[in-house]
C-alpha positions in Angstrom: -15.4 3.3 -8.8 -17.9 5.0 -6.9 -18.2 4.9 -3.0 -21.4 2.9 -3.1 -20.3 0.1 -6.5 -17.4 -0.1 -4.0 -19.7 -1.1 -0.5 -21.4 -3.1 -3.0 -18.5 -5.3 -3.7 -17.3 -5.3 -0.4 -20.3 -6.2 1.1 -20.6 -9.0 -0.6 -17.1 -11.0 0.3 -18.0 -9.9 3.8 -21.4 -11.6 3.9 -19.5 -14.7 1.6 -16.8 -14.7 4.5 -19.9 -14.7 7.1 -21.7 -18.0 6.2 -18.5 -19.7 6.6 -17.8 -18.6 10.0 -20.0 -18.7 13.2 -18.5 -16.2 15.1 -18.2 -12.5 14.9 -16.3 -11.5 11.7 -13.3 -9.3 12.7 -12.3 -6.6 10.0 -9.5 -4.2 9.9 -9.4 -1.5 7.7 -5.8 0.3 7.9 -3.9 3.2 6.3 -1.1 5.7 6.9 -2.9 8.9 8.7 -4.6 10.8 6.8 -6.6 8.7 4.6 -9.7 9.1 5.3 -9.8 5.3 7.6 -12.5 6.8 10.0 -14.6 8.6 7.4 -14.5 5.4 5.1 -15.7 3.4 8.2 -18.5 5.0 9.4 -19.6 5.0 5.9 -19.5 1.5 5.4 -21.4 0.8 8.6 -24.2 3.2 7.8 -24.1 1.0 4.5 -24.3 -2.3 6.2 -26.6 -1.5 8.5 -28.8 -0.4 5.8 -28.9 -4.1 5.1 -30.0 -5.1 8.2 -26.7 -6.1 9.2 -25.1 -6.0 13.1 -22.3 -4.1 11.8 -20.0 -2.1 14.9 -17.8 0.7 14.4 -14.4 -0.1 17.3 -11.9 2.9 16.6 -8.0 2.0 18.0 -8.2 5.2 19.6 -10.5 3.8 22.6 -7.2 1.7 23.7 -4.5 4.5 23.6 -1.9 4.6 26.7 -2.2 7.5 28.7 -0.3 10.8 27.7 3.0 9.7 30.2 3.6 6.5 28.4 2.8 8.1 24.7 5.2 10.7 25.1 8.0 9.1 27.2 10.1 9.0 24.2 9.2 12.7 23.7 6.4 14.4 22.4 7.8 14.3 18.4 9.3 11.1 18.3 7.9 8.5 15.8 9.5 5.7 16.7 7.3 6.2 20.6 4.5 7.0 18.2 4.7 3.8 16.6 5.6 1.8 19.9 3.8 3.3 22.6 0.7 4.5 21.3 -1.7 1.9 21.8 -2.2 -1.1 24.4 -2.3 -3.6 21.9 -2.5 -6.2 24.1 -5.8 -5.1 25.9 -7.4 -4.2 22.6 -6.4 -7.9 20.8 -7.9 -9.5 24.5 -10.7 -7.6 25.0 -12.2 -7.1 21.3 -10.3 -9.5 18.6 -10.3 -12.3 21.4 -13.2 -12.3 23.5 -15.2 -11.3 20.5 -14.9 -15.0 19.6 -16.0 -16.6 22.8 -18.8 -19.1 23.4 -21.0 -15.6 24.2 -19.5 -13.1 22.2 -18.3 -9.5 23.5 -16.5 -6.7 23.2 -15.1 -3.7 25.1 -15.5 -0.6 23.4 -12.5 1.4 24.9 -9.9 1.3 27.5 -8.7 4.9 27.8 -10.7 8.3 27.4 -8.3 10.7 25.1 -10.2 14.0 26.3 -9.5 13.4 30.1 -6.6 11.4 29.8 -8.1 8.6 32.1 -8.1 4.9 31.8 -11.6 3.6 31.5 -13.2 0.2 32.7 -15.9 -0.2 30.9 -18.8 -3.5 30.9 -18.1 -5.4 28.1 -21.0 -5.5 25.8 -22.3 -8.4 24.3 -22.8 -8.9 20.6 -24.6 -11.6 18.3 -22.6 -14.5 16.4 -23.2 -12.5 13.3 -21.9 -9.0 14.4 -19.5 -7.8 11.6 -16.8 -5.8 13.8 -14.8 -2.8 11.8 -12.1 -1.1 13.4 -9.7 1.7 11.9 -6.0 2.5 12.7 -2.8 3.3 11.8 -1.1 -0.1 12.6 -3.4 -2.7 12.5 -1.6 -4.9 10.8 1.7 -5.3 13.2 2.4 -8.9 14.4 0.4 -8.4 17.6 -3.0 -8.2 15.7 -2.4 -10.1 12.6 -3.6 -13.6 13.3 -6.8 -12.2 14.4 -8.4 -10.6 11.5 -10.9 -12.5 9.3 -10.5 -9.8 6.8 -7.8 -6.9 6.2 -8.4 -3.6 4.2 -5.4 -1.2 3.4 -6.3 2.1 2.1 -3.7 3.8 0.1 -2.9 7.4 -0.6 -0.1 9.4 -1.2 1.9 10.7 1.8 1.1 14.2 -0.3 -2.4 13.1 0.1 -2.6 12.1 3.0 -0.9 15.2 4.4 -3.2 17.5 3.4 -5.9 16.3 4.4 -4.4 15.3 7.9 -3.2 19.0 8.2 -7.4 20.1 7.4 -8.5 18.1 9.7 -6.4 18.5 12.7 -5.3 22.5 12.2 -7.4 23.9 14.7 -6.3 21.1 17.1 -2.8 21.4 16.5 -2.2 24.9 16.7 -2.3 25.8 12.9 -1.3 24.6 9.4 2.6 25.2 10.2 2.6 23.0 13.4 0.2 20.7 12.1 2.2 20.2 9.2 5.2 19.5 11.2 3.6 16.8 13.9 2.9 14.9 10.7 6.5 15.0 8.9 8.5 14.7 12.3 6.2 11.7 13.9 2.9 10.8 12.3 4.4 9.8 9.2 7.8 9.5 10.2 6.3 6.6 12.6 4.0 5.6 9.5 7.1 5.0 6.9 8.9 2.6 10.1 5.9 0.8 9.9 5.5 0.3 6.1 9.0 -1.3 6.6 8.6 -3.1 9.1 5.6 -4.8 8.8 4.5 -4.3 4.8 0.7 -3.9 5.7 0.2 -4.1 1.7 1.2 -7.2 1.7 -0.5 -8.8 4.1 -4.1 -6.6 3.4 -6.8 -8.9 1.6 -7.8 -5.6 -0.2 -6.0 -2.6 -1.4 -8.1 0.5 -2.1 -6.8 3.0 -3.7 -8.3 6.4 -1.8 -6.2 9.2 -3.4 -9.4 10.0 -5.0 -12.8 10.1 -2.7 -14.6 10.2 -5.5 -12.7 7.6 -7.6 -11.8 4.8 -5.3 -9.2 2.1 -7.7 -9.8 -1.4 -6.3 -5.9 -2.6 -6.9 -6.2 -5.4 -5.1 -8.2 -8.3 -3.8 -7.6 -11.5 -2.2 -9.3 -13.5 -5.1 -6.2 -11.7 -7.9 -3.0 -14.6 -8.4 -0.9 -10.8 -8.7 0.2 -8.1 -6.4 -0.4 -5.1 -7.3 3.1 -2.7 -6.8 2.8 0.6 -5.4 
């Protein structure tokens, strides 16, 4: 399926979802890093907003801890990748939650990653028919889960996945080599503790197969009576 058939389809369960809420419609779209979450995102806003739609781009990385909690379990270690990454609790309060007040708002981020600082930022305030997309890694832990109105999980290969995350981060990382071991020793070490802990395909409304940009597989969709096994 090609990228736009795709926004098509999507597109419209999101607008179906919207006339049966009026509040801000709260959508996750999740994936082991690597697959293209960001990328896909943007994309999908342009698309919406095409349409005349409020649609808002909210990356996870706005709310990271600073670099002393992230790494207080050592620089490599997955399991602090996966625990102490991200204030959760400030991005479910400040975006999932108070996105669904009486006057609907958001914060945009908590932390700056370039400088390392905490950030306190004026909400902004958004329309009852803002469509809010944010991308991470583990969106779909227990501390998030009840919020979303809508849950994508993009699936690729870990092969995949890991060649494109080494591209894309090389020159940050210090090369292919080093690049290619941050991902095996704690990217997607901490990725394959979270598939097991909390089965994100299982609880996504969508499954979209990515292992192909140009080919994207629709495996699963909320309206299907079958999973679809990976």
């Amino acid at each position: 399926m090609q990228q736009e058939a795709l926004f098509r389809k999507l597109s419209e369960a999101i607008i179906s979802l919207q006339k049966q809420k009026d509040k801000p419609l709260r959508i996750a779209v999740n994936g082991i890093e690597g697959t293209g979450k960001t990328t896909f995102v943007e994309a999908f806003c342009a698309y919406l907003q095409e349409m005349a739609l409020e649609a808002i781009h909210i990356s996870i990385d706005g709310f990271h801890y600073n670099k002393k909690h992230r790494y207080q379990q050592g620089r490599n270690s997955a399991k602090g990748y996966y625990e102490d990454s991200y204030d959760e609790n400030s991005f479910v309060t400040k975006v999932l939650v108070e996105s669904q007040k009486e006057r609907p708002h958001y914060t945009f981020a908590t932390h700056d990653l370039e400088s390392d600082a905490y950030l306190d930022l004026k909400p902004i305030k958004i329309s009852n028919k803002a469509i809010l997309i944010t991308d991470g890694a583990y969106l779909l832990k227990p501390a998030f889960l009840e919020h979303w109105d809508f849950k994508i999980y993009l699936y690729a290969d870990f092969e995949v996945a890991m060649k494109r995350g080494v591209h894309r981060d090389r020159e940050v990382l210090g090369g292919e080599e080093a690049t290619e071991k941050k991902f095996l020793e704690r990217y997607h070490a901490a990725s394959k503790i979270y598939l097991e802990a909390c089965q994100p395909k299982e609880q996504a409304d969508w499954i979209i197969d990515v292992n192909d940009f140009e080919n994207y597989q629709l495996l699963k969709t909320k309206h299907k009576q079958d999973k679809i096994e990976l």
